[in-house]
C-alpha positions as CSV (number, residue, x, y, z in Angstrom):
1,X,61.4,-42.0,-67.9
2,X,59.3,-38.9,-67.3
3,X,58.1,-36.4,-70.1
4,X,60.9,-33.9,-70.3
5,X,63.3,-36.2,-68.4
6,X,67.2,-36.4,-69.5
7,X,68.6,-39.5,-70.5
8,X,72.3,-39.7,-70.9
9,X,73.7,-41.7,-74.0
10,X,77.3,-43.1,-74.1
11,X,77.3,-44.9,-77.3
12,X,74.9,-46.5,-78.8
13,X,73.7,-50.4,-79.5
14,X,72.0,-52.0,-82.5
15,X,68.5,-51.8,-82.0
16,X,68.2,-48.8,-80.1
17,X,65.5,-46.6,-80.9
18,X,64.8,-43.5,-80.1
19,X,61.7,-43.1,-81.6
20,X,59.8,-42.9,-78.4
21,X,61.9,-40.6,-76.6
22,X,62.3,-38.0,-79.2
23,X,58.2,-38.1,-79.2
24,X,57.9,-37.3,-75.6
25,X,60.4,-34.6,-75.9
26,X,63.0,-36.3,-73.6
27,X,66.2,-34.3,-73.6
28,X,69.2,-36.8,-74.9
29,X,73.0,-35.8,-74.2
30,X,75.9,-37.8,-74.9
31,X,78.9,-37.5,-72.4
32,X,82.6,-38.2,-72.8
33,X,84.2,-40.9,-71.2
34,X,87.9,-41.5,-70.7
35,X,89.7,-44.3,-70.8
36,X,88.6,-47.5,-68.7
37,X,92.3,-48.2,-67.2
38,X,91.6,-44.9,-65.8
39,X,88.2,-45.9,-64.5
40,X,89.8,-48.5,-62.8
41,X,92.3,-46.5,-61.1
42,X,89.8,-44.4,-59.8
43,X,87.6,-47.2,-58.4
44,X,91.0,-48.6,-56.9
45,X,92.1,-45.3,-55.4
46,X,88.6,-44.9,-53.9
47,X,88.9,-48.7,-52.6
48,X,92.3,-47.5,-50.4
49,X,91.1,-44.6,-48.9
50,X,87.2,-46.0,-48.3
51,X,85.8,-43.1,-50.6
52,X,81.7,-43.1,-50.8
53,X,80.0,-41.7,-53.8
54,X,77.9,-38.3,-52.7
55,X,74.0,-38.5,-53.8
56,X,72.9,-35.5,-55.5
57,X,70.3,-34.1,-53.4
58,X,68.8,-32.6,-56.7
59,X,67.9,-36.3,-58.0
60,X,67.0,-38.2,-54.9
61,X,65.0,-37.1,-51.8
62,X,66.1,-37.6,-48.3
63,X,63.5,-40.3,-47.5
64,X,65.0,-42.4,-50.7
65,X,68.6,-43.0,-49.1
66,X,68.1,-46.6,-47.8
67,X,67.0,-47.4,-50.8
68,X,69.8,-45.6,-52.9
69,X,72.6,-47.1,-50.5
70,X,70.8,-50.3,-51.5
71,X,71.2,-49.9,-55.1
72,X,74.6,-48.5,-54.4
73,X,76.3,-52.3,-52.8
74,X,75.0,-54.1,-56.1
């Protein structure tokens, strides 16, 4: 992660430290999930009507799409 990147933290594990990212000044914000059943819903709704996720153009350039889409199938 870059100097003054954002890293975003659901939960945490045992063993996680954040020494390291505190020291580089890395900006940490947890986030609010709901429910997994609701998750799946959503995955299953997007399923029936052949929804894509939409790339932030803010986070990835142009040239970086194959590669994204890649990412995207696994």
């Amino acid at each position: 992660m870059a100097v003054n990147g954002n890293f975003g933290l659901k939960g945490t594990r045992e063993g996680f430290h954040l020494d390291q990212m505190l020291m580089e000044r890395m900006l940490i914000t947890g986030i609010r999930v709901g429910q997994r059943r609701h998750f799946e819903d959503m995955l299953e709704l997007m399923a029936l009507h052949k929804a894509l996720p939409v790339l932030d153009a803010g986070h990835f350039k142009l040239t970086e799409l194959p590669v994204v889409c890649r990412h995207l199938q696994t």
